[in-house]
C-alpha positions as a Markdown table, in Angstrom:
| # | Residue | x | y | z |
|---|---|---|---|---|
| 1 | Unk | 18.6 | -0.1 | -19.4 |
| 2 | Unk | 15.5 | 1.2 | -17.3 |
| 3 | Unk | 17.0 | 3.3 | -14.4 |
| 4 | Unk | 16.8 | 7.1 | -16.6 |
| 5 | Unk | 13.7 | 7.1 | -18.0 |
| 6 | Unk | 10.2 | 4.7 | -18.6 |
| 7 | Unk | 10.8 | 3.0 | -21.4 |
| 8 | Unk | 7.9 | 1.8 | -23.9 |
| 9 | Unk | 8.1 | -1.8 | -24.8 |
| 10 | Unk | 6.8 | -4.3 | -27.0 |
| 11 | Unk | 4.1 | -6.8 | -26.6 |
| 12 | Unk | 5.4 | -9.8 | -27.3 |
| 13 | Unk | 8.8 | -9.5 | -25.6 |
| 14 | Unk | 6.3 | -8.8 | -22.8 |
| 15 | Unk | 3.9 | -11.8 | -23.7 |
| 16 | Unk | 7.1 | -14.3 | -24.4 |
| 17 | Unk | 8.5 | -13.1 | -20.9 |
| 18 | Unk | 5.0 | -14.0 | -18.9 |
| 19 | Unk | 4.2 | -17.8 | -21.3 |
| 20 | Unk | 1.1 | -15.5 | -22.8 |
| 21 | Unk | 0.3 | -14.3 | -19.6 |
| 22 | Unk | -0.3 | -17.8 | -18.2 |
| 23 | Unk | -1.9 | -18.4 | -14.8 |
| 24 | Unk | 0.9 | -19.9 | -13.5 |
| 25 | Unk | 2.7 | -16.3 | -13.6 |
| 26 | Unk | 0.0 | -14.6 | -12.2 |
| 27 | Unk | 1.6 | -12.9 | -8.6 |
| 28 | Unk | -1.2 | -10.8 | -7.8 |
| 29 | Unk | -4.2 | -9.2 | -8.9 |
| 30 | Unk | -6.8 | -6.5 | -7.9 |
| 31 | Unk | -9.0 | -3.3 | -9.2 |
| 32 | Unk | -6.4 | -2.0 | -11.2 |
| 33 | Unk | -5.9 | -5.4 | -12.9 |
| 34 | Unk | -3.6 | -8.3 | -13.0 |
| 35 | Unk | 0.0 | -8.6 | -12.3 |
| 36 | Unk | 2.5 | -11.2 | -13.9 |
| 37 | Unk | 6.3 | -12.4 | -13.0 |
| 38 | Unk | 8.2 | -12.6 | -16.4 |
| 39 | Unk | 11.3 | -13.9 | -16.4 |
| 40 | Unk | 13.8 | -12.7 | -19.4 |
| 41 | Unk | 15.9 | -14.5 | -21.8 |
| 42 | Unk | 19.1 | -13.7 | -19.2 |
| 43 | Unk | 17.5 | -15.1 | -16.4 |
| 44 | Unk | 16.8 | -12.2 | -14.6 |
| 45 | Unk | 12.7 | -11.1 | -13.6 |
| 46 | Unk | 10.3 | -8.3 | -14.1 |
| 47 | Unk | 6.5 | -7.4 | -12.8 |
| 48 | Unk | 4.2 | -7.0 | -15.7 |
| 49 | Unk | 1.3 | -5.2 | -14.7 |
| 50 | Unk | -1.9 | -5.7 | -17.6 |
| 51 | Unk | -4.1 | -3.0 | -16.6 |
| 52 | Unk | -7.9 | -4.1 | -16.8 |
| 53 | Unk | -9.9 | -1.0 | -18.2 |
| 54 | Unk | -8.5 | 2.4 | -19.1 |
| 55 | Unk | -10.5 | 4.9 | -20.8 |
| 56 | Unk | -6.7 | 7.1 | -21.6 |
| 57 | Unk | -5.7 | 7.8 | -25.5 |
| 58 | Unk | -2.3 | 6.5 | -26.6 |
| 59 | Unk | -1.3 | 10.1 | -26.0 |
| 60 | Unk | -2.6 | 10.2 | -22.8 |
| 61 | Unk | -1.7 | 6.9 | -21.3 |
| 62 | Unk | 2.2 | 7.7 | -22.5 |
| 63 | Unk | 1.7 | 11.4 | -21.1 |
| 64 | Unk | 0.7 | 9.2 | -17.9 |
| 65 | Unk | 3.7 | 6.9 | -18.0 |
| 66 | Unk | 5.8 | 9.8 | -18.6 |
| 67 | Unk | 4.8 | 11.2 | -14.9 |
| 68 | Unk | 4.9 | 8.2 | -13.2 |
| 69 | Unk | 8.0 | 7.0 | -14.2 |
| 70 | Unk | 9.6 | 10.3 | -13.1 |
| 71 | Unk | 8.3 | 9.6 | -9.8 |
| 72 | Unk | 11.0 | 8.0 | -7.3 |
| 73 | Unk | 11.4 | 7.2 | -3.9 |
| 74 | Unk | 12.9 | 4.4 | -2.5 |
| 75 | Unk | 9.9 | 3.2 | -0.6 |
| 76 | Unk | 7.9 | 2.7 | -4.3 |
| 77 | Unk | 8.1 | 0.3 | -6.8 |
| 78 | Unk | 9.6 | 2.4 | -9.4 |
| 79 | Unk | 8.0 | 1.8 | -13.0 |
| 80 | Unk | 10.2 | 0.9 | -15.4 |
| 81 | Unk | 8.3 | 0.9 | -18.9 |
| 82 | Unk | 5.2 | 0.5 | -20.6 |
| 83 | Unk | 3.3 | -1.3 | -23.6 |
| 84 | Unk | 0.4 | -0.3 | -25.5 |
| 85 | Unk | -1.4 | -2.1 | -28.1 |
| 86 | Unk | -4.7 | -2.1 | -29.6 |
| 87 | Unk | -6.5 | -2.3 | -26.0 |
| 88 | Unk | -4.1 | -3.8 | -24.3 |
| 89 | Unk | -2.2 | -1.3 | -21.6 |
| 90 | Unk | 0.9 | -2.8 | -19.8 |
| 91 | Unk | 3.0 | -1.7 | -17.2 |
| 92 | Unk | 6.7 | -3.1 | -16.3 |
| 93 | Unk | 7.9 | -3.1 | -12.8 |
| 94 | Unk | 10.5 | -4.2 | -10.9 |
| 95 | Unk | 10.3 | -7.5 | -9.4 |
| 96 | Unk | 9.7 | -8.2 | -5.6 |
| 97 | Unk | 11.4 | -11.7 | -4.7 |
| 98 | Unk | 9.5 | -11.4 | -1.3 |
| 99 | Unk | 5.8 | -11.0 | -2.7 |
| 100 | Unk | 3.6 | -8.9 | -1.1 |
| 101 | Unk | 3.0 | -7.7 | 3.1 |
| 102 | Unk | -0.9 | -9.5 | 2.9 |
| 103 | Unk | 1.6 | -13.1 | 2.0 |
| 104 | Unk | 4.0 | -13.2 | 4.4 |
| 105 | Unk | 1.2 | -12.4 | 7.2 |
| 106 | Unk | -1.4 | -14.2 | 5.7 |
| 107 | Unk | -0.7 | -16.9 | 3.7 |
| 108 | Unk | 2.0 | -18.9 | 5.9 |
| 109 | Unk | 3.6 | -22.1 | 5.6 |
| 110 | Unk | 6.0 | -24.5 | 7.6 |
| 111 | Unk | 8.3 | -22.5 | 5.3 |
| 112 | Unk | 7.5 | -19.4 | 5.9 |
| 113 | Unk | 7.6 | -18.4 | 9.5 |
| 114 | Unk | 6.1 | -15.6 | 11.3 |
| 115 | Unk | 8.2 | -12.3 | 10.8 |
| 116 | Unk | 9.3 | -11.1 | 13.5 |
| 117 | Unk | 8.5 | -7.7 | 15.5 |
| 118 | Unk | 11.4 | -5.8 | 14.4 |
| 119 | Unk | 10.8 | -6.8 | 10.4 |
| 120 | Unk | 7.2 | -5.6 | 11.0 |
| 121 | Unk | 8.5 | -2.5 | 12.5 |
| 122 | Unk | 10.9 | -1.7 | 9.7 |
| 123 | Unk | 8.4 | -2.1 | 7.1 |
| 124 | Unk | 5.8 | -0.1 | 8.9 |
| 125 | Unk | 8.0 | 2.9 | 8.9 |
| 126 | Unk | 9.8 | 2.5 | 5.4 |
| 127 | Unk | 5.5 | 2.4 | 4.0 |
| 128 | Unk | 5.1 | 5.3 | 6.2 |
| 129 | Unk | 7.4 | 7.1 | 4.4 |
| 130 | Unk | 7.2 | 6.3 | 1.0 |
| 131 | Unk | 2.9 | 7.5 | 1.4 |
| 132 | Unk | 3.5 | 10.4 | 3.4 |
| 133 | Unk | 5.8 | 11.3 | 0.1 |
| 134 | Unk | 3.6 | 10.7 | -1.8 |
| 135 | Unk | 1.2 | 13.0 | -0.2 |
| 136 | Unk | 3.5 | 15.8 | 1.4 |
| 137 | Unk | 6.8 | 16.1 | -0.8 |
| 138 | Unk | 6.0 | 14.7 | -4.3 |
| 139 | Unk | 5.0 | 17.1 | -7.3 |
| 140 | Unk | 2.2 | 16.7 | -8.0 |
| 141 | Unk | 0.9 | 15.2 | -5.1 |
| 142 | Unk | -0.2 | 12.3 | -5.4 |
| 143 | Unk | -3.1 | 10.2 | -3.3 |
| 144 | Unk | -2.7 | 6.3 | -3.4 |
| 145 | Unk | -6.8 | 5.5 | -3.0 |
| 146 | Unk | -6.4 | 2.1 | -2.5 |
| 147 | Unk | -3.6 | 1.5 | 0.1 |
| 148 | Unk | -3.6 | -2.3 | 1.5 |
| 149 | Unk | -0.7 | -4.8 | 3.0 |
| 150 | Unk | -1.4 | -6.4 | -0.9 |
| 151 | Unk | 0.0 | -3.3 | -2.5 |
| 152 | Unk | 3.3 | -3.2 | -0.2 |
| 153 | Unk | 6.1 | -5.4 | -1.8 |
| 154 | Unk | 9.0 | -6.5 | -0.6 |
| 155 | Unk | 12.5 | -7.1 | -1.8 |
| 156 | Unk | 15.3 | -9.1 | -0.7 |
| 157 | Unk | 15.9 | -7.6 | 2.4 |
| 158 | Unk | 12.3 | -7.1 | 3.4 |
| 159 | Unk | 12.2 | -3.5 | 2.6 |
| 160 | Unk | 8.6 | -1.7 | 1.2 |
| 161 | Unk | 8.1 | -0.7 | -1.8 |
| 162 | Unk | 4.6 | 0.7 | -2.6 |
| 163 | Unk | 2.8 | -0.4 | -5.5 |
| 164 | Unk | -0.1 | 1.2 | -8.1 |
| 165 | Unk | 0.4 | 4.7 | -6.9 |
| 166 | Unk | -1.1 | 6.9 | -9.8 |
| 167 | Unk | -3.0 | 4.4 | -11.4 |
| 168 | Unk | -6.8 | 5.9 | -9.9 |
| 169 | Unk | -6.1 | 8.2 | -12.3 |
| 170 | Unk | -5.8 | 5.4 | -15.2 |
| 171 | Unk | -8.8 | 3.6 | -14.3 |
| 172 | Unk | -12.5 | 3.8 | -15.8 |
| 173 | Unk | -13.8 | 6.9 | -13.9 |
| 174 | Unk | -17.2 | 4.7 | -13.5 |
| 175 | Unk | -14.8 | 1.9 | -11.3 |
| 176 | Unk | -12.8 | 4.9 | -9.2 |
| 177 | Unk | -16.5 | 5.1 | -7.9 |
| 178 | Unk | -17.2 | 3.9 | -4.4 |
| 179 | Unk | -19.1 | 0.7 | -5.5 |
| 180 | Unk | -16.0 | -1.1 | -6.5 |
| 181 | Unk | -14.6 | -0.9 | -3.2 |
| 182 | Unk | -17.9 | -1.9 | -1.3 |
| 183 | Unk | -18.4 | -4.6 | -4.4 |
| 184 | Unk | -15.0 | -6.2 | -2.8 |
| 185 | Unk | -13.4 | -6.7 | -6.4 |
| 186 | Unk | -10.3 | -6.1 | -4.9 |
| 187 | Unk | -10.9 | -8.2 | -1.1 |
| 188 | Unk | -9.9 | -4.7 | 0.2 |
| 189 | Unk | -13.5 | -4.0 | 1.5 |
| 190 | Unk | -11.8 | -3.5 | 5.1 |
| 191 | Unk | -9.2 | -0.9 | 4.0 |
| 192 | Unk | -12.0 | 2.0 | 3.0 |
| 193 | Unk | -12.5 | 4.9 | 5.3 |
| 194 | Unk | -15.8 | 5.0 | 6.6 |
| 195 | Unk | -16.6 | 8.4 | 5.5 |
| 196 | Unk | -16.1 | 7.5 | 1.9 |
| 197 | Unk | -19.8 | 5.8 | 2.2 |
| 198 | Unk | -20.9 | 9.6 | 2.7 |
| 199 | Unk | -19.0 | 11.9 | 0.5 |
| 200 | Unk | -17.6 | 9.5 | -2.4 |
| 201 | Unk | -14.3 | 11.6 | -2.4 |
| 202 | Unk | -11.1 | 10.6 | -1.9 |
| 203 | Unk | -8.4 | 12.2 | 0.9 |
| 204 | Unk | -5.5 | 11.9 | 2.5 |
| 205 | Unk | -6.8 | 11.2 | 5.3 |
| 206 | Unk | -9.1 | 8.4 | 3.8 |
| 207 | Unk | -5.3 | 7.1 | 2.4 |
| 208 | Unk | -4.5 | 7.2 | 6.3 |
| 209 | Unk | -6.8 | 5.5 | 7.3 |
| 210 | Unk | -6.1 | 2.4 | 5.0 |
| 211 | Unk | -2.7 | 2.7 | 6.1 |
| 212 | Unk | -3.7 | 2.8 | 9.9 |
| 213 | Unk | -5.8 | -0.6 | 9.3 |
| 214 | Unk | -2.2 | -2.2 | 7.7 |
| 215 | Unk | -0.9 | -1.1 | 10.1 |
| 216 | Unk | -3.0 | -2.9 | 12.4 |
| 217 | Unk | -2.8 | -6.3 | 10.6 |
| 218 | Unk | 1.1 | -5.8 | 11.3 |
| 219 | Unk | 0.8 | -5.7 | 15.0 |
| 220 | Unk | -2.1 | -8.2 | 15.4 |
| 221 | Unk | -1.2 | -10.4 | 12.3 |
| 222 | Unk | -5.4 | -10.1 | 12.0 |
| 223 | Unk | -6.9 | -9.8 | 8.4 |
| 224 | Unk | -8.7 | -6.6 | 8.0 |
| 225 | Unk | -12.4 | -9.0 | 7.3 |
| 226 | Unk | -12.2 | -11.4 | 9.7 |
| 227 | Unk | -11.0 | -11.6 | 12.8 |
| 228 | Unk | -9.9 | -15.2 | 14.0 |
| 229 | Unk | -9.1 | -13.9 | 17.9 |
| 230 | Unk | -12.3 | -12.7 | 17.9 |
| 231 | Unk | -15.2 | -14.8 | 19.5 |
| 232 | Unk | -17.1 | -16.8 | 17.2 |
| 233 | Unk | -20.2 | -14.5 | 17.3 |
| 234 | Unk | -18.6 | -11.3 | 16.4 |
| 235 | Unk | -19.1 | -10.3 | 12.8 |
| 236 | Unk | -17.1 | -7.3 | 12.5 |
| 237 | Unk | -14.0 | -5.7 | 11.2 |
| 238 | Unk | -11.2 | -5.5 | 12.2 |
| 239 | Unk | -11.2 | -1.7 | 13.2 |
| 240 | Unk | -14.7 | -2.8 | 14.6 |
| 241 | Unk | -12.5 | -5.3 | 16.9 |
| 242 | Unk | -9.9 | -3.1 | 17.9 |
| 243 | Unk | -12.4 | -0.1 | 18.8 |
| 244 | Unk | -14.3 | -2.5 | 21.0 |
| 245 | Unk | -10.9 | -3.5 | 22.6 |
| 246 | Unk | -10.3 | -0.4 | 23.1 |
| 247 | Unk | -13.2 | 0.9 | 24.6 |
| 248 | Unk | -12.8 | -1.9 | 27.0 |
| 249 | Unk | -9.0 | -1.0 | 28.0 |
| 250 | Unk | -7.6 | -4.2 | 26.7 |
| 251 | Unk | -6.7 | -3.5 | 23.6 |
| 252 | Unk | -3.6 | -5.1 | 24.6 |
| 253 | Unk | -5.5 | -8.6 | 23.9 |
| 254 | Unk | -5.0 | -8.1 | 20.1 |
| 255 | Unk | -1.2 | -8.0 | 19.9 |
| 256 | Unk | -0.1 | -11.3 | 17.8 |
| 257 | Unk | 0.7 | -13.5 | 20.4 |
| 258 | Unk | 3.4 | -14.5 | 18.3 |
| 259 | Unk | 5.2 | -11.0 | 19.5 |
| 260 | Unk | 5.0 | -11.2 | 23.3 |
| 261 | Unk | 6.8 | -11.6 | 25.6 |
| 262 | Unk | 10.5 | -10.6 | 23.6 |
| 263 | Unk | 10.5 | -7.4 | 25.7 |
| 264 | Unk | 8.6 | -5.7 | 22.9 |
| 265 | Unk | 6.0 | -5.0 | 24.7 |
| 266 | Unk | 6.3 | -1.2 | 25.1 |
| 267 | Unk | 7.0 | -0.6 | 21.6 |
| 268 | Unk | 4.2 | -2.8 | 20.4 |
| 269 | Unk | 1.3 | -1.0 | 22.6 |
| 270 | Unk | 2.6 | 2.1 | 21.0 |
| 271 | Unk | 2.4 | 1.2 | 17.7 |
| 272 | Unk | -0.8 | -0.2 | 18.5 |
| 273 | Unk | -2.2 | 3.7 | 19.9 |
| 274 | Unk | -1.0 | 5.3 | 16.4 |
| 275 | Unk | -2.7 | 2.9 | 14.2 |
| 276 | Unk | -5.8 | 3.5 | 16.4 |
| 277 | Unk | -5.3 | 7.3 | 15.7 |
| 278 | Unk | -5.4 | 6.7 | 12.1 |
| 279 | Unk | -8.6 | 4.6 | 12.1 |
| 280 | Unk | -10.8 | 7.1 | 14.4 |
| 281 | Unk | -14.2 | 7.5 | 12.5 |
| 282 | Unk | -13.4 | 11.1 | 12.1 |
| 283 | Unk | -11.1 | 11.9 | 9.8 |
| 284 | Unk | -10.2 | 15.7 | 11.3 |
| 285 | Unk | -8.6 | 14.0 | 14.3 |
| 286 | Unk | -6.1 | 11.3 | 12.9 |
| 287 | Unk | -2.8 | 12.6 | 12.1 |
| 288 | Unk | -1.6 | 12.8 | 8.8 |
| 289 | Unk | 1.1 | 10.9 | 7.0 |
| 290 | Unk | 4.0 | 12.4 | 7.5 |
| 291 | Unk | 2.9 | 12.7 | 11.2 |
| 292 | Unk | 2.4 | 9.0 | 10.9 |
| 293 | Unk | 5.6 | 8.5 | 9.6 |
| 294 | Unk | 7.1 | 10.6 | 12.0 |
| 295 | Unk | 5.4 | 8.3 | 14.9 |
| 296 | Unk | 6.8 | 5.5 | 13.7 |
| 297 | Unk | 10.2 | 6.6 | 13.6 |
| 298 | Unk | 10.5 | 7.5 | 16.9 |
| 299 | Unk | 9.3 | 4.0 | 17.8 |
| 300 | Unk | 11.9 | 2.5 | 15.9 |
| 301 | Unk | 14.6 | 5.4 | 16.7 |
| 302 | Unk | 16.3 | 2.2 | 18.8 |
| 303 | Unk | 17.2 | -0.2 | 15.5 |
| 304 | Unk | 18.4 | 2.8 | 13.3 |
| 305 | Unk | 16.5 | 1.5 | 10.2 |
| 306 | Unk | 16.6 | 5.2 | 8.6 |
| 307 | Unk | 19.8 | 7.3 | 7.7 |
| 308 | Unk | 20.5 | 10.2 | 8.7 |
| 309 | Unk | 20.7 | 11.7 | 5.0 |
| 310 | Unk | 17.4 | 10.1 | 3.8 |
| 311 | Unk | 15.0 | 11.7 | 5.9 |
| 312 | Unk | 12.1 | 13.4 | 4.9 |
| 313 | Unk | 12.6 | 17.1 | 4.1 |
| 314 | Unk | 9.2 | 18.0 | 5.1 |
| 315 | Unk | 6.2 | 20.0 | 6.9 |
| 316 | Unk | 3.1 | 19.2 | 7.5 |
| 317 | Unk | 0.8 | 21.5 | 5.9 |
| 318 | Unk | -1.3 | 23.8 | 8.0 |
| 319 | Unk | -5.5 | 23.0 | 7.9 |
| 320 | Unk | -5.7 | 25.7 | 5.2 |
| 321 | Unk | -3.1 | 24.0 | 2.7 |
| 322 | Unk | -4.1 | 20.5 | 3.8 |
| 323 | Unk | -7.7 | 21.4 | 2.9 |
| 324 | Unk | -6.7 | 23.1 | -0.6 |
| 325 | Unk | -4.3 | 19.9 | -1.1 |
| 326 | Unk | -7.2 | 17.7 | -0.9 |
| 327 | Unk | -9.1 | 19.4 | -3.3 |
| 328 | Unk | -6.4 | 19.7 | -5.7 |
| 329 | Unk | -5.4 | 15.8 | -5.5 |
| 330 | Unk | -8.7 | 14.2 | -5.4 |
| 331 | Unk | -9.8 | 15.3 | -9.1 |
């Protein structure tokens, strides 16, 4: 019914299919707004996303929906179909039985066990990709301005999909403004490139950075605001954590000690050296993402997670291009 095109849908299948968007149903929620698991009359479920301020017409928001629905990769959540009414602005996604990265790292129970390396690995380099096509091989390009392990779901088998691509551009120009992510609305405080505090403009290489600090809550099962390894008088980050690692050589002291010792070592000190090349305080020496992605597939060349016909068809741009890309994105 979905897979052609977004469809638009009506509010109160959408309201009957989340119990009037109850708490209960509520699987997630953040700066964009709130998302919902609805479950429809055959059984099967869907994501309701209920956006929480959005300055667009009807015209525009459809006009919106129209793009993002024809945007497809298999490392995104694709949308599926809208709802507007009066001021309410919906959006239908597929769901993701696995919930979100930040849960299975963060929140675990007896019943939820530690995933292993090679899980983490996999989903590391299927987010890679699905952001560095977002930002290399996607027309328009698009920049994610919020990237954290809560906005990479997973399905069944544990692969990424990206979520709220495209939606900076739906929001309240007053709340894409710095403040609400140093206001922590979103608990993503940890996520933001430090030069955004300076120039208020949005990157790709402020997007790689946010990746590089999931990526580092992969490989040390750390949160990005507090650091429970870390000795009870240190009040950073968790980049502030690894750069003082780092700077100390023993930066092999924050690898999950959950990971050790299964003779993937190697592979986890270098996974640990890329995500420390995206989170340098200067943006002009980390790598961009489809050199990140690249990276990461050569880590993981060993357990054949990509096939040989999806790869990414793709340069990266030279510093001319990169620098007109970013100009032309972050409007």
């Amino acid at each position: 019914m979905f897979e052609k095109s977004v469809a638009k849908m009506k509010l109160n299948d959408l309201m009957k299919a989340t119990g009037d968007f109850t708490k209960d149903n509520i699987i997630g929620s953040g700066r964009s707004g709130t998302m919902y698991k609805a479950t429809l009359p055959d059984g099967s479920f869907l994501a309701i996303k209920r956006l929480q301020d959005t300055q667009h017409s009807e015209s525009q928001f459809a006009s919106e929906m129209s793009t993002l629905g024809s945007v497809r990769q298999r490392n995104l959540l694709p949308l599926l179909g809208y709802c507007i009414a009066k001021k309410e602005r919906l959006l239908v996604y597929k769901y993701m039985p696995k919930g979100s990265l930040y849960d299975q790292l963060h929140q675990q129970t007896s019943e939820k066990k530690a995933l292993e390396w090679p899980l983490r690995l996999k989903i590391a380099i299927g987010s890679a990709k699905g952001l560095a096509w977002l930002h290399h091989s996607c027309n328009p390009r698009i920049l994610h301005r919020n990237i954290s392990s809560k906005c990479i779901l997973l399905d069944d088998d544990y692969d990424p999909k990206i979520s709220d691509f495209g939606l900076a551009r739906l929001m309240n120009p007053i709340d894409t403004h710095l403040s609400t992510f140093v206001n922590g609305e979103f608990g993503d405080l940890g996520y933001v490139a430090p030069e955004y505090a300076r120039t208020l403009v949005a990157t790709p290489k402020g997007d790689v950075y946010s990746f590089g600090v999931v990526l580092l809550e992969l490989v040390t099962g750390e949160e990005p605001t507090q650091v429970k390894n870390a000795p009870e008088n240190f009040k950073g980050s968790l980049v502030d954590w690894i750069t003082y690692l780092s700077n100390n050589s023993i930066l092999q002291d924050a690898v999950d000690k959950s990971l050790i010792g299964k003779d993937h070592d190697a592979e986890l000190l270098q996974f640990m050296k890329v995500a420390c090349s995206c989170v340098l305080s200067a943006p002009k020496e980390s790598p961009t993402m489809f050199e990140v992605y690249q990276l990461m597939r050569a880590i993981g060349e060993k357990y054949l997670f990509s096939a040989a016909d999806d790869e990414l068809t793709m340069q990266p741009q030279n510093a001319e291009a990169e620098k007109l890309d970013e100009l032309i994105v972050a409007n």
